[in-house]
N, CA, C, O and CB atoms as a CASP TS submission, in Angstrom:
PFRMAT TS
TARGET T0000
AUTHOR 0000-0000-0000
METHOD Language model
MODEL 1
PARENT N/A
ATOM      1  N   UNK     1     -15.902  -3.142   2.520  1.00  0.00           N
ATOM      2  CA  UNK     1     -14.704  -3.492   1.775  1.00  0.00           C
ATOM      3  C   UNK     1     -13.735  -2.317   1.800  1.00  0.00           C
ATOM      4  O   UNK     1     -14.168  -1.171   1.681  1.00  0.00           O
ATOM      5  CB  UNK     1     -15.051  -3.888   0.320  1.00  0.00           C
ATOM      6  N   UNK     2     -13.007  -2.458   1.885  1.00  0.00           N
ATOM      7  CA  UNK     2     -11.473  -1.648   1.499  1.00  0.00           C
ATOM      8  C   UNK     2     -11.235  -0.817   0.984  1.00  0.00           C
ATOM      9  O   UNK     2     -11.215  -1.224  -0.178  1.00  0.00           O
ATOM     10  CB  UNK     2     -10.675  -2.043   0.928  1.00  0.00           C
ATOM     11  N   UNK     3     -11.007   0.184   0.968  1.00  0.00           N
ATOM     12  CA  UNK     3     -10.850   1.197  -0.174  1.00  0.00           C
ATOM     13  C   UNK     3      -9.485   1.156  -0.297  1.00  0.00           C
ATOM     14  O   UNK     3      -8.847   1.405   0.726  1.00  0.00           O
ATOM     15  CB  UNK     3     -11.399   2.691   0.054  1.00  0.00           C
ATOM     16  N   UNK     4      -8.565   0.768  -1.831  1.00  0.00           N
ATOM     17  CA  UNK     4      -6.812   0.761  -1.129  1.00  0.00           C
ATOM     18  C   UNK     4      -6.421   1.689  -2.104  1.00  0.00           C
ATOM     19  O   UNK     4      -5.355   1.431  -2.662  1.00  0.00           O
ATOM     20  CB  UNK     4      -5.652  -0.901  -1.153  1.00  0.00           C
ATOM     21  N   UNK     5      -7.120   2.887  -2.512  1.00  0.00           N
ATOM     22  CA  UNK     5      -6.613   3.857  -3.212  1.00  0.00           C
ATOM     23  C   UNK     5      -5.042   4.757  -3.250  1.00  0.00           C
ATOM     24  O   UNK     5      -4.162   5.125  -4.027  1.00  0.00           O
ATOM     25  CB  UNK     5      -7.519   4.550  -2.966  1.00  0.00           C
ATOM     26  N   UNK     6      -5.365   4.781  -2.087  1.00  0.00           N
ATOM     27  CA  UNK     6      -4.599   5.691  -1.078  1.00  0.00           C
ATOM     28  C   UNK     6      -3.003   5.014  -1.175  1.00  0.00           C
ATOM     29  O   UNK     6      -1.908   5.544  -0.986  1.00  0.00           O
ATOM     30  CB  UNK     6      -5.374   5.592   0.695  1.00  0.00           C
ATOM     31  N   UNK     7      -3.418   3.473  -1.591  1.00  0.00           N
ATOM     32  CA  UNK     7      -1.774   2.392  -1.397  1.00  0.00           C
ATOM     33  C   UNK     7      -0.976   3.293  -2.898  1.00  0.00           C
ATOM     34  O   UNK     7       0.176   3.727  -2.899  1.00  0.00           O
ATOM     35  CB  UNK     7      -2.114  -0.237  -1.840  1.00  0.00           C
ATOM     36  N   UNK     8      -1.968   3.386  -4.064  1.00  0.00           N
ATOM     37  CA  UNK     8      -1.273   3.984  -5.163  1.00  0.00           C
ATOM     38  C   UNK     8      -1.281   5.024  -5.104  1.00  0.00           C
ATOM     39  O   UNK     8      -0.603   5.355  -6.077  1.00  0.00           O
ATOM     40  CB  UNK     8      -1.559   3.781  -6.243  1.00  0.00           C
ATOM     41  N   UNK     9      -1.702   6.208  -4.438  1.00  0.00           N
ATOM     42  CA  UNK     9      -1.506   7.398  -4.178  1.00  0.00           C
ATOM     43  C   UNK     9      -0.334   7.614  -3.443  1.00  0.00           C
ATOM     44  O   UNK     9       0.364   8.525  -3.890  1.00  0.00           O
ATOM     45  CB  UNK     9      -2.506   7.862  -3.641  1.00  0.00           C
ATOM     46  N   UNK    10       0.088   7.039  -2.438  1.00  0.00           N
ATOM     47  CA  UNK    10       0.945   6.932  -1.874  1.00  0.00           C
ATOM     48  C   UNK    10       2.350   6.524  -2.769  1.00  0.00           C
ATOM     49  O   UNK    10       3.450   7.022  -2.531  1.00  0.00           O
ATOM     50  CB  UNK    10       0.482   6.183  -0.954  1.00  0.00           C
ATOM     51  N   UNK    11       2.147   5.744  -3.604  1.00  0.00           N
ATOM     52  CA  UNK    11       3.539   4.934  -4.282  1.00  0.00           C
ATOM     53  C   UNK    11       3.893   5.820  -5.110  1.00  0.00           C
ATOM     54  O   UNK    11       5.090   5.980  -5.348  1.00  0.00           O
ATOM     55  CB  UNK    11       3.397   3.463  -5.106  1.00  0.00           C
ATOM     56  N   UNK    12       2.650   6.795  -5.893  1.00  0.00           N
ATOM     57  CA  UNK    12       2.850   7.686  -7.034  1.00  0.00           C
ATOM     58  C   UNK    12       3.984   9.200  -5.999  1.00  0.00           C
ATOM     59  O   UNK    12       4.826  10.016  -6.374  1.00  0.00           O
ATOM     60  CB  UNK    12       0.808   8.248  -7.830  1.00  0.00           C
ATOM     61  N   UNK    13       3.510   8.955  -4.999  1.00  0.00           N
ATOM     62  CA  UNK    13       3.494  10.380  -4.646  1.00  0.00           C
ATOM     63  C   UNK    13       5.377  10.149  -4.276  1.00  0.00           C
ATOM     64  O   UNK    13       6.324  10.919  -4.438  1.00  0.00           O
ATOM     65  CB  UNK    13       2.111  10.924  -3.085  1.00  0.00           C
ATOM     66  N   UNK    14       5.299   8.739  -3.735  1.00  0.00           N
ATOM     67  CA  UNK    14       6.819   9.136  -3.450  1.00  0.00           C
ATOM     68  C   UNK    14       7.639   8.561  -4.917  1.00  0.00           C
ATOM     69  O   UNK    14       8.770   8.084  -4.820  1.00  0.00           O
ATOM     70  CB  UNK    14       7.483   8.238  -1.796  1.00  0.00           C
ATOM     71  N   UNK    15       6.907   8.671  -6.312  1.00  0.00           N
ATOM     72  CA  UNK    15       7.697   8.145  -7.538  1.00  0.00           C
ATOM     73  C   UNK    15       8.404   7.131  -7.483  1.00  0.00           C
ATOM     74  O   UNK    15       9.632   7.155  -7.407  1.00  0.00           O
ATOM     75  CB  UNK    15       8.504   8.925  -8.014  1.00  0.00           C
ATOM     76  N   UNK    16       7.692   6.108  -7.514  1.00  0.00           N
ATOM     77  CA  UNK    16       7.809   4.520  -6.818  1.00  0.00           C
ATOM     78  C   UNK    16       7.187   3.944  -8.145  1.00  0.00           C
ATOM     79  O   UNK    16       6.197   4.541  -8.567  1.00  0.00           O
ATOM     80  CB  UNK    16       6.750   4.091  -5.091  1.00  0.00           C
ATOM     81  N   UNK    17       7.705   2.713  -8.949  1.00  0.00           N
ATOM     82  CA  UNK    17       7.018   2.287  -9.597  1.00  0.00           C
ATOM     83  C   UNK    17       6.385   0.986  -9.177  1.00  0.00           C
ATOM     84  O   UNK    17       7.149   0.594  -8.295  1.00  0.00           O
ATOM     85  CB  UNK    17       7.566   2.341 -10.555  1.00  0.00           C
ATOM     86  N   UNK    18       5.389   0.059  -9.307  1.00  0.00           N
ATOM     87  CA  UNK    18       5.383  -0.998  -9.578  1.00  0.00           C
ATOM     88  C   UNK    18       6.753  -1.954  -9.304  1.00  0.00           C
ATOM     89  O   UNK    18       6.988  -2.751  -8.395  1.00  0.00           O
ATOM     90  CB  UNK    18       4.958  -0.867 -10.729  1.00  0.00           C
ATOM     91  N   UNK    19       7.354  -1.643 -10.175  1.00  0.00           N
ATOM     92  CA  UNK    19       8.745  -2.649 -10.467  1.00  0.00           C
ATOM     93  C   UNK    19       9.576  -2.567  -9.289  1.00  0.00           C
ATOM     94  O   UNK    19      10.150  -3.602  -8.951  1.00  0.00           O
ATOM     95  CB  UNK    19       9.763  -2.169 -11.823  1.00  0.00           C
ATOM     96  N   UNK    20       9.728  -1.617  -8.668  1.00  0.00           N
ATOM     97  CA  UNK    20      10.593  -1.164  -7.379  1.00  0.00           C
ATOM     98  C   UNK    20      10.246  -1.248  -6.057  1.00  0.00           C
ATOM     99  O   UNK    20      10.971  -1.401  -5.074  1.00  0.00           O
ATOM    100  CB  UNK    20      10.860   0.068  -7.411  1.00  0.00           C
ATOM    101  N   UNK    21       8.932  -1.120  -6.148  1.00  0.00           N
ATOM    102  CA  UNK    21       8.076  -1.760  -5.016  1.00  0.00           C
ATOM    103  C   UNK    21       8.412  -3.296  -4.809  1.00  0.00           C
ATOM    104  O   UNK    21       8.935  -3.951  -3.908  1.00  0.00           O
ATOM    105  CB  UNK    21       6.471  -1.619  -5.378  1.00  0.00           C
ATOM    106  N   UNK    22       7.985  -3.512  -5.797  1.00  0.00           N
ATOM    107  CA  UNK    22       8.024  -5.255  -5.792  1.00  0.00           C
ATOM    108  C   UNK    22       9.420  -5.709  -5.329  1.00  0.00           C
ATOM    109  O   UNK    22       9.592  -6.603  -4.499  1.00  0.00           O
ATOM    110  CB  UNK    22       7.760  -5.993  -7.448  1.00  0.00           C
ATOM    111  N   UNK    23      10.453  -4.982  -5.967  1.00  0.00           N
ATOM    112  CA  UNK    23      11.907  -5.476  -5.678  1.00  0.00           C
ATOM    113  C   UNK    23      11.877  -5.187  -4.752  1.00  0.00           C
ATOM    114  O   UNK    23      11.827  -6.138  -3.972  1.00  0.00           O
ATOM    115  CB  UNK    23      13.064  -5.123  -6.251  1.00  0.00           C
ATOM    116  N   UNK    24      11.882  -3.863  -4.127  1.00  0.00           N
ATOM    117  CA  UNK    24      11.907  -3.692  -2.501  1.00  0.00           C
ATOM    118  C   UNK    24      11.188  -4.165  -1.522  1.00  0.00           C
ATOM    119  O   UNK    24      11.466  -4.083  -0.326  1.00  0.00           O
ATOM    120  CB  UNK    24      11.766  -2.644  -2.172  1.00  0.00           C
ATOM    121  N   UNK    25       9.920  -4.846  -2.169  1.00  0.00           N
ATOM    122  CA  UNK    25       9.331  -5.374  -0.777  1.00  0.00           C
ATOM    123  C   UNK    25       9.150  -7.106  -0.799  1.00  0.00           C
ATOM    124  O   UNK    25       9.021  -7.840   0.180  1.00  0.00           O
ATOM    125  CB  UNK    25       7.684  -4.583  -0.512  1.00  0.00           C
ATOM    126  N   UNK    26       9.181  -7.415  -1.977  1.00  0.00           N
ATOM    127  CA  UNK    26       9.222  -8.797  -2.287  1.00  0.00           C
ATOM    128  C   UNK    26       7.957  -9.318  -2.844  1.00  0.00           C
ATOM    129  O   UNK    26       7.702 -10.495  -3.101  1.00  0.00           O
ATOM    130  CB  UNK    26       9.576  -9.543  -1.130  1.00  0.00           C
ATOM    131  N   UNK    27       6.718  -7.630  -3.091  1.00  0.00           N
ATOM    132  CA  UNK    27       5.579  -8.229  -2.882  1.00  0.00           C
ATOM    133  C   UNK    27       5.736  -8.289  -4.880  1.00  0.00           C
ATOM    134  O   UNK    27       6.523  -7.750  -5.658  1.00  0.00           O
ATOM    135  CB  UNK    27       4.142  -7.230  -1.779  1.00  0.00           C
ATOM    136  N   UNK    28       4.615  -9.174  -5.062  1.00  0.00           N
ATOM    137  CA  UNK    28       4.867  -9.509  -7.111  1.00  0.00           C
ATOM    138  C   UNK    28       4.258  -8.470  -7.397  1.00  0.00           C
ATOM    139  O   UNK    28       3.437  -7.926  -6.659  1.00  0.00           O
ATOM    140  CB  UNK    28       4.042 -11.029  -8.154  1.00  0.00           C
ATOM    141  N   UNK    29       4.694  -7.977  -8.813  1.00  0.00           N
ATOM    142  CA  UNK    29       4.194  -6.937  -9.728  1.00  0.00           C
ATOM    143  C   UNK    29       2.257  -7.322  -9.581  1.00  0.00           C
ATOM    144  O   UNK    29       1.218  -6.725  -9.299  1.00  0.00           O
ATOM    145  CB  UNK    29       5.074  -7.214 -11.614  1.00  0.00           C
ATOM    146  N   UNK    30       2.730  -8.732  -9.998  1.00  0.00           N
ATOM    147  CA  UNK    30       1.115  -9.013 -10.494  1.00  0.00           C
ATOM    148  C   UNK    30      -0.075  -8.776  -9.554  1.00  0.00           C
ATOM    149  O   UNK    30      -1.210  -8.515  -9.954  1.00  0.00           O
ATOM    150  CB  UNK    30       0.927 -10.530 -10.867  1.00  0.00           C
ATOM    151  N   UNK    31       0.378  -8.918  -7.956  1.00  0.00           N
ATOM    152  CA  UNK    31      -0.261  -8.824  -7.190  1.00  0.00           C
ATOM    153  C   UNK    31      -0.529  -7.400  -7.248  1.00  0.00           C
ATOM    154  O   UNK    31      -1.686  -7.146  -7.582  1.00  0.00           O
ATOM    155  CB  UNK    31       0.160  -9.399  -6.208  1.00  0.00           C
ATOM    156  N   UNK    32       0.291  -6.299  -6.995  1.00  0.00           N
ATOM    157  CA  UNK    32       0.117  -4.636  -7.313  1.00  0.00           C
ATOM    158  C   UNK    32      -1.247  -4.796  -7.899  1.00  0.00           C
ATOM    159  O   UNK    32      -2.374  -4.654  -7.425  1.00  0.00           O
ATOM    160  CB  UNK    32       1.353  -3.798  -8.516  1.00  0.00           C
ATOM    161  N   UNK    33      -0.724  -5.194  -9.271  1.00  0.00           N
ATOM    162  CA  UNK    33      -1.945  -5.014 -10.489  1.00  0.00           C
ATOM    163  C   UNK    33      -3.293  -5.694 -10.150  1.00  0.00           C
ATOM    164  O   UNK    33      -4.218  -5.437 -10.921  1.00  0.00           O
ATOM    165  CB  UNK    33      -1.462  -5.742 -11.989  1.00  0.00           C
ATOM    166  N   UNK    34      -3.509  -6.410  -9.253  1.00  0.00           N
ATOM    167  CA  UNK    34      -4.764  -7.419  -9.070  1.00  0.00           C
ATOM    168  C   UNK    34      -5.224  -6.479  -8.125  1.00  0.00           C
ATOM    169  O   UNK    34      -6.445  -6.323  -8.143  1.00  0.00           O
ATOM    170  CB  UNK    34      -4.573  -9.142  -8.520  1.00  0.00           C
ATOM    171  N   UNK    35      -4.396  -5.598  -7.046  1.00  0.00           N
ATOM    172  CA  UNK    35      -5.103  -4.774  -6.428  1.00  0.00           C
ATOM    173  C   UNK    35      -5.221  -3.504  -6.585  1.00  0.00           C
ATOM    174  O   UNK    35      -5.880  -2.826  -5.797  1.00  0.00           O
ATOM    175  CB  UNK    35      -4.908  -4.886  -5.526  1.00  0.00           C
ATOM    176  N   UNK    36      -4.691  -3.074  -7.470  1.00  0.00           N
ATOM    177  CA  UNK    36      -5.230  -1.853  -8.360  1.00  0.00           C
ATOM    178  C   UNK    36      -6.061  -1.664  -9.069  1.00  0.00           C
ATOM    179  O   UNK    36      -6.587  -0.552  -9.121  1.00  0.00           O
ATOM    180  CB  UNK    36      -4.682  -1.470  -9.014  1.00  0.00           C
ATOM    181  N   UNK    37      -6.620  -3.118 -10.177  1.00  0.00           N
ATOM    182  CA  UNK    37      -7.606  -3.244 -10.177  1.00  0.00           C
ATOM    183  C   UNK    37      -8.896  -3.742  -9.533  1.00  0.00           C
ATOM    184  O   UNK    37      -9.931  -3.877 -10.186  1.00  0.00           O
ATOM    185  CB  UNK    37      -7.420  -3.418 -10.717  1.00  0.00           C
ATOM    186  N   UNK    38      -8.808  -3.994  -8.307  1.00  0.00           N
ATOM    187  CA  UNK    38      -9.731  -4.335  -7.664  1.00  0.00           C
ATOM    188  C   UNK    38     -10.512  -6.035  -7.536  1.00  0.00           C
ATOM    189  O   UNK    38     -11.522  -6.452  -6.969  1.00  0.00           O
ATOM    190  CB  UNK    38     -10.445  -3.386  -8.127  1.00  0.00           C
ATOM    191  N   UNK    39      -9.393  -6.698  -8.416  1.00  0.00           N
ATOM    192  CA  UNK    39      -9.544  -8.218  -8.636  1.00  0.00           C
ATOM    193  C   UNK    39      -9.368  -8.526  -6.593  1.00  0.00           C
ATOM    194  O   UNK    39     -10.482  -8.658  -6.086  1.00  0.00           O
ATOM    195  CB  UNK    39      -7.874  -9.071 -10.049  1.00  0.00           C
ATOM    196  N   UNK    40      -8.507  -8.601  -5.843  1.00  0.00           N
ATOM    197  CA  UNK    40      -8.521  -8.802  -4.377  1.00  0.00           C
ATOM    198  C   UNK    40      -8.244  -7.790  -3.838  1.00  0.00           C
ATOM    199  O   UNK    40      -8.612  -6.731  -4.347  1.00  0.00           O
ATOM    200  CB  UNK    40      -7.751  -9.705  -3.860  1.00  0.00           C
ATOM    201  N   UNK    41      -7.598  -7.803  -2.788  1.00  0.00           N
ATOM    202  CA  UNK    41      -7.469  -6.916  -1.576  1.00  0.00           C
ATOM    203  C   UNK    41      -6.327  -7.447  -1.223  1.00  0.00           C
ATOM    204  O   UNK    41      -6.437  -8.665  -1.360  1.00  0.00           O
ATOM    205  CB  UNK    41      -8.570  -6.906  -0.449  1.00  0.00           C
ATOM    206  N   UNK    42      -4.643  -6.993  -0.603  1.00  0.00           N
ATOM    207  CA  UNK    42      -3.762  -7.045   0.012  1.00  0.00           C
ATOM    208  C   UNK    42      -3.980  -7.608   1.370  1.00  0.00           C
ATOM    209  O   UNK    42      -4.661  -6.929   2.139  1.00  0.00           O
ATOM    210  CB  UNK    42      -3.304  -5.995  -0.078  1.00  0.00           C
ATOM    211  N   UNK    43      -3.452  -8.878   1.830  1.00  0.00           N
ATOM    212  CA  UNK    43      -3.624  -9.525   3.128  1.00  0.00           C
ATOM    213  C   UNK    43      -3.210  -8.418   3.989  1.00  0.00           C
ATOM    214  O   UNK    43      -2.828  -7.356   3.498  1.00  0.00           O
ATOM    215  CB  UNK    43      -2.782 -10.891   3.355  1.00  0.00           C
ATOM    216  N   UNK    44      -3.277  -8.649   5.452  1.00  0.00           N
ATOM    217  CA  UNK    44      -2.223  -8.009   6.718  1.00  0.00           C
ATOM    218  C   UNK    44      -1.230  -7.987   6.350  1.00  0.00           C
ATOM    219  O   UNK    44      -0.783  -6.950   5.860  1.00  0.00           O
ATOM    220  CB  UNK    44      -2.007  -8.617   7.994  1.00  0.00           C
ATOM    221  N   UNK    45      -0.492  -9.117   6.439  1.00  0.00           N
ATOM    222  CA  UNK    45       1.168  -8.821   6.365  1.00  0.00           C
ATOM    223  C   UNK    45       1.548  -8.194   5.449  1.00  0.00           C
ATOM    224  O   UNK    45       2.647  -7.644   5.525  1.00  0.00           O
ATOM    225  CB  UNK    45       2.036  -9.863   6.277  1.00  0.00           C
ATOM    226  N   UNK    46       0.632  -8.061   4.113  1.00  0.00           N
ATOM    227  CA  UNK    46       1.345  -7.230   3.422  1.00  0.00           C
ATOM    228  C   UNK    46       0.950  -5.757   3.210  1.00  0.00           C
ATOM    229  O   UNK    46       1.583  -4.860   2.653  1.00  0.00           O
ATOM    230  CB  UNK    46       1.473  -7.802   2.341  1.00  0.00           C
ATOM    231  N   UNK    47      -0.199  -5.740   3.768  1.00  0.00           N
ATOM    232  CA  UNK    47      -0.564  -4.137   4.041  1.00  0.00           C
ATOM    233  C   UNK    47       0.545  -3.394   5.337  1.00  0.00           C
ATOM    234  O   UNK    47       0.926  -2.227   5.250  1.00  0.00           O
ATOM    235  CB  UNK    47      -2.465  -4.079   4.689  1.00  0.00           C
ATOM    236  N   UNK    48       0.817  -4.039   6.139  1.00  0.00           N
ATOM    237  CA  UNK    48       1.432  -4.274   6.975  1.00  0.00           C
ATOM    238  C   UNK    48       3.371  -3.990   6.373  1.00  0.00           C
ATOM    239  O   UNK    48       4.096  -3.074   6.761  1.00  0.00           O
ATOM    240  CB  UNK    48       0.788  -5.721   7.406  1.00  0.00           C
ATOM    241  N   UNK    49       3.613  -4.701   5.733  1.00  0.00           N
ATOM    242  CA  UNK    49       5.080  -4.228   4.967  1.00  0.00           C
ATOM    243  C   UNK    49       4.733  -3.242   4.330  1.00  0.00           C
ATOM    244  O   UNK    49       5.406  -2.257   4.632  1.00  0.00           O
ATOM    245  CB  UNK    49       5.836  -5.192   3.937  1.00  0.00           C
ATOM    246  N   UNK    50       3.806  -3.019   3.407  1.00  0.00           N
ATOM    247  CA  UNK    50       3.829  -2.070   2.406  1.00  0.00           C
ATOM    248  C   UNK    50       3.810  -0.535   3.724  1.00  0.00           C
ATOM    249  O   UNK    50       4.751   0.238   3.544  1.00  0.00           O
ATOM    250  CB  UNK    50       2.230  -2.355   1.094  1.00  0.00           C
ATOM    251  N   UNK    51       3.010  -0.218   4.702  1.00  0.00           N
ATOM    252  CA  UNK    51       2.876   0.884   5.646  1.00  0.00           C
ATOM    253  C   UNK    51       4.537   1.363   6.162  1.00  0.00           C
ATOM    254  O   UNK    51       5.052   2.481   6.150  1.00  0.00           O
ATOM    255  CB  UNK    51       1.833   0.299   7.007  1.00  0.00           C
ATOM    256  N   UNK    52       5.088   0.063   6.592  1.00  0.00           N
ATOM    257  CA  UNK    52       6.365   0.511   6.950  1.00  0.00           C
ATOM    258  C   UNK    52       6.878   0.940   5.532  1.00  0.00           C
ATOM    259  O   UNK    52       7.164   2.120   5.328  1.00  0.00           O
ATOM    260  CB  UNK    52       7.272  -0.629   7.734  1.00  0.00           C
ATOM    261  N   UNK    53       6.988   0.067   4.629  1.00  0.00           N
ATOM    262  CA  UNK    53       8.140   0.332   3.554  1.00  0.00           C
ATOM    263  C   UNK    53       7.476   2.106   2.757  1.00  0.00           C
ATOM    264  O   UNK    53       8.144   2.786   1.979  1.00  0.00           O
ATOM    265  CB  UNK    53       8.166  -1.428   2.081  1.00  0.00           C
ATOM    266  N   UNK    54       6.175   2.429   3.215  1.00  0.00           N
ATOM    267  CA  UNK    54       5.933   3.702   2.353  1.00  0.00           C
ATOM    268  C   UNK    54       5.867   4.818   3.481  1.00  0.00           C
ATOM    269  O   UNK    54       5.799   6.018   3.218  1.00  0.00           O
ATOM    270  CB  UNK    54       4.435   3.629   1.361  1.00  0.00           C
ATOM    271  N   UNK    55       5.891   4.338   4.658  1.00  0.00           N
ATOM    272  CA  UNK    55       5.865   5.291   6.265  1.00  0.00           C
ATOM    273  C   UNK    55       4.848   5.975   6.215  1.00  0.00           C
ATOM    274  O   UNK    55       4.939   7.172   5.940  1.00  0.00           O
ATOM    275  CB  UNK    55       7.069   6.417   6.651  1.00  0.00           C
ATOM    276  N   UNK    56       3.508   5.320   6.495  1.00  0.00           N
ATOM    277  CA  UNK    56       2.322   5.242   6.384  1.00  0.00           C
ATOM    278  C   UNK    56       1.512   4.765   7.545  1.00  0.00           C
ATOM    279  O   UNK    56       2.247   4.329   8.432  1.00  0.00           O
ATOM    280  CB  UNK    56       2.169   4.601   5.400  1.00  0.00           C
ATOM    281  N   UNK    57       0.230   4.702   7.833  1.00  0.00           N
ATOM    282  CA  UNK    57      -0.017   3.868   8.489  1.00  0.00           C
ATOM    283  C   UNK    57      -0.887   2.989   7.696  1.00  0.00           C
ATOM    284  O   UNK    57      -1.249   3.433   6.606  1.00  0.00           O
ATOM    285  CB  UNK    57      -0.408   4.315   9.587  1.00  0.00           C
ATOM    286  N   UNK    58      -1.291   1.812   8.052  1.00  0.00           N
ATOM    287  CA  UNK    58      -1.770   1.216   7.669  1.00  0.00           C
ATOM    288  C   UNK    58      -3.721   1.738   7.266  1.00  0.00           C
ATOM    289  O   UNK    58      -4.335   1.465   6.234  1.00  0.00           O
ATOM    290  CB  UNK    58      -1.243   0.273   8.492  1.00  0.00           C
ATOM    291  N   UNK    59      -4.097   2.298   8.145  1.00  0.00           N
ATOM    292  CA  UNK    59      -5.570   2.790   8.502  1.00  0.00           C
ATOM    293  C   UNK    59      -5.525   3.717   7.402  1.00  0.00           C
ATOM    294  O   UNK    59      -6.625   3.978   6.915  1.00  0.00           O
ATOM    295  CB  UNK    59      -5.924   3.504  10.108  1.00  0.00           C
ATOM    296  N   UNK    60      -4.277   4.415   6.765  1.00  0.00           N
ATOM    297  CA  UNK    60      -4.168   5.349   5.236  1.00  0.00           C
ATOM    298  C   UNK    60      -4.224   5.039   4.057  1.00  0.00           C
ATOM    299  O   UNK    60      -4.599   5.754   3.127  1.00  0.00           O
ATOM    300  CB  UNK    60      -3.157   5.922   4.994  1.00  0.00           C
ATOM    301  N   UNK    61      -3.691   3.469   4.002  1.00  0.00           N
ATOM    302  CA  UNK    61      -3.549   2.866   2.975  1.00  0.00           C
ATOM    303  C   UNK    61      -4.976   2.236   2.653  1.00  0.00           C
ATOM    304  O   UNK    61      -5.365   2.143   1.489  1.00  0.00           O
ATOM    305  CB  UNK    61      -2.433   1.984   3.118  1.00  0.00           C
ATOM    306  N   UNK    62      -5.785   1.782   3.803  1.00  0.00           N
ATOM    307  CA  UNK    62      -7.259   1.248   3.466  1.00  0.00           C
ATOM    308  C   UNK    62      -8.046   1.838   3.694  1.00  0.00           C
ATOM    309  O   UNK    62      -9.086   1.447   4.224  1.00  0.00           O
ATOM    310  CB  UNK    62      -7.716   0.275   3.905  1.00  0.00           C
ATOM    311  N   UNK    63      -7.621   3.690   3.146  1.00  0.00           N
ATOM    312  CA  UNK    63      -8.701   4.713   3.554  1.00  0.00           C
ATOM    313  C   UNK    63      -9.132   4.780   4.356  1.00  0.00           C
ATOM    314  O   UNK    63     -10.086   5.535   4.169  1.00  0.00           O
ATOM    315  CB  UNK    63      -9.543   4.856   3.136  1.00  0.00           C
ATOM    316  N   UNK    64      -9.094   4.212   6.108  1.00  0.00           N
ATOM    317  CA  UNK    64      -9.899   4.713   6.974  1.00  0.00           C
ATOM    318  C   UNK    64      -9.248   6.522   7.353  1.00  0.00           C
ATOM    319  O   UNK    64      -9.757   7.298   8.161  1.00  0.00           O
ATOM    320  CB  UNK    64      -9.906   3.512   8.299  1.00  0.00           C
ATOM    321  N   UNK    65      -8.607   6.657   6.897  1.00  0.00           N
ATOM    322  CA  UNK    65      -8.253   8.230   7.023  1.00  0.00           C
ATOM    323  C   UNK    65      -7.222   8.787   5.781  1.00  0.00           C
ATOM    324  O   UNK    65      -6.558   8.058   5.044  1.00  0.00           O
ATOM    325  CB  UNK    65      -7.430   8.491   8.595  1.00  0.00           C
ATOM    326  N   UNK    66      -7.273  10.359   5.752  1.00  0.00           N
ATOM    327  CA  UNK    66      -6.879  10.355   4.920  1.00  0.00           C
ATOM    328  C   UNK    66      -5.106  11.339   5.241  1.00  0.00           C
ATOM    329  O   UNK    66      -4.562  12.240   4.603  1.00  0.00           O
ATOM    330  CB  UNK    66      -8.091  10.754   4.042  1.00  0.00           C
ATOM    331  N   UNK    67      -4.802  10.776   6.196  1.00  0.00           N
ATOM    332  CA  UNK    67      -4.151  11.469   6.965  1.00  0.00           C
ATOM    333  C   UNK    67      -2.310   9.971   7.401  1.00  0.00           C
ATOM    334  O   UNK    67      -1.931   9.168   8.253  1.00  0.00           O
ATOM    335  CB  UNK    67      -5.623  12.013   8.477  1.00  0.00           C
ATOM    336  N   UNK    68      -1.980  10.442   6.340  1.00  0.00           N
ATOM    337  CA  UNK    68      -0.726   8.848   6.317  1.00  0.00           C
ATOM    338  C   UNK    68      -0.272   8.568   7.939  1.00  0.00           C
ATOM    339  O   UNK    68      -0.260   7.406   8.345  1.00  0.00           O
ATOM    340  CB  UNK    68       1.252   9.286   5.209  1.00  0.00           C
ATOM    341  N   UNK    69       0.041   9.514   8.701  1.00  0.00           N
ATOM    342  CA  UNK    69       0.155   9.478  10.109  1.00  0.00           C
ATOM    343  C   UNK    69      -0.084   8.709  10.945  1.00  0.00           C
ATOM    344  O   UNK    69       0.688   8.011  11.603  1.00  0.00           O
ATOM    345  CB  UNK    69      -0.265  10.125  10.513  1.00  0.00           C
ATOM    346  N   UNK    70      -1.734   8.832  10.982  1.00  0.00           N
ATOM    347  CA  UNK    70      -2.382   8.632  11.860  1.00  0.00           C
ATOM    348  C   UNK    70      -2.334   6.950  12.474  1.00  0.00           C
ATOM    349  O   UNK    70      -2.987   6.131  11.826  1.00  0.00           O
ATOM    350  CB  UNK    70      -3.564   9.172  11.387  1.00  0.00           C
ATOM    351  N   UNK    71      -1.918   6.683  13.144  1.00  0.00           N
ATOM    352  CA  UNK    71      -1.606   5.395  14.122  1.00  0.00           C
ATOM    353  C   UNK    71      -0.865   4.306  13.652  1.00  0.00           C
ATOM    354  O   UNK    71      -0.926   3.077  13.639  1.00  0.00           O
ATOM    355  CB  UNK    71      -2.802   4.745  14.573  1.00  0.00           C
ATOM    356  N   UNK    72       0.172   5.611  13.107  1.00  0.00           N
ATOM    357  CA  UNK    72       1.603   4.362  12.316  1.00  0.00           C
ATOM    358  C   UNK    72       2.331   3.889  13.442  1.00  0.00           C
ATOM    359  O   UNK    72       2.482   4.298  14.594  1.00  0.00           O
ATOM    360  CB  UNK    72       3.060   5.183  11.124  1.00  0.00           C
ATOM    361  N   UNK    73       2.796   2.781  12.701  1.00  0.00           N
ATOM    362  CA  UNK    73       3.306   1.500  13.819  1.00  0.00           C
ATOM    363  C   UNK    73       4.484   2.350  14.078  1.00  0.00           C
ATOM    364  O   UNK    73       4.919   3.010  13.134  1.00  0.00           O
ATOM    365  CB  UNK    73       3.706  -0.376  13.182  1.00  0.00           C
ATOM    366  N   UNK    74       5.091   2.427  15.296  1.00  0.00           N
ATOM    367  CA  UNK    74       6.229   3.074  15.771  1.00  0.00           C
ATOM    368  C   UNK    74       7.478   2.372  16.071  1.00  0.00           C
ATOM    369  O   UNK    74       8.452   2.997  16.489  1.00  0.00           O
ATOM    370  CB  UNK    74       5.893   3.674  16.815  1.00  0.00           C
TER
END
């Protein structure tokens, strides 16, 4: 399973709330919160928006590294 720590580490780090995320990416507050707490997991497409919209790669956001870089979509 997933580790998507790294998605709120990431949002904190660039002082991103919840609320602004959501407006900016279209994704719902509530969903944030269901995967912060660990209720689901973020599909592709939206792990996928969220990487571009935080300039990330995706493989950072689901902890396979801990390195935001590493095999961002170009």
């Amino acid at each position: 399973m997933a580790d998507i720590n790294n998605l709120f580490i990431r949002i904190a780090e660039k002082g991103l709330t919840a609320k602004i995320v959501s407006n900016d990416t279209g994704i719902s507050t509530g969903n944030l919160s269901d995967w912060k707490k660990g209720r689901c997991l973020p599909g592709a497409e939206n792990l996928e928006r969220l990487a571009d919209y935080l300039d990330c790669s995706i493989d950072y956001l689901v902890g396979r590294t801990d390195v935001p870089e590493v095999n961002r979509k170009k």
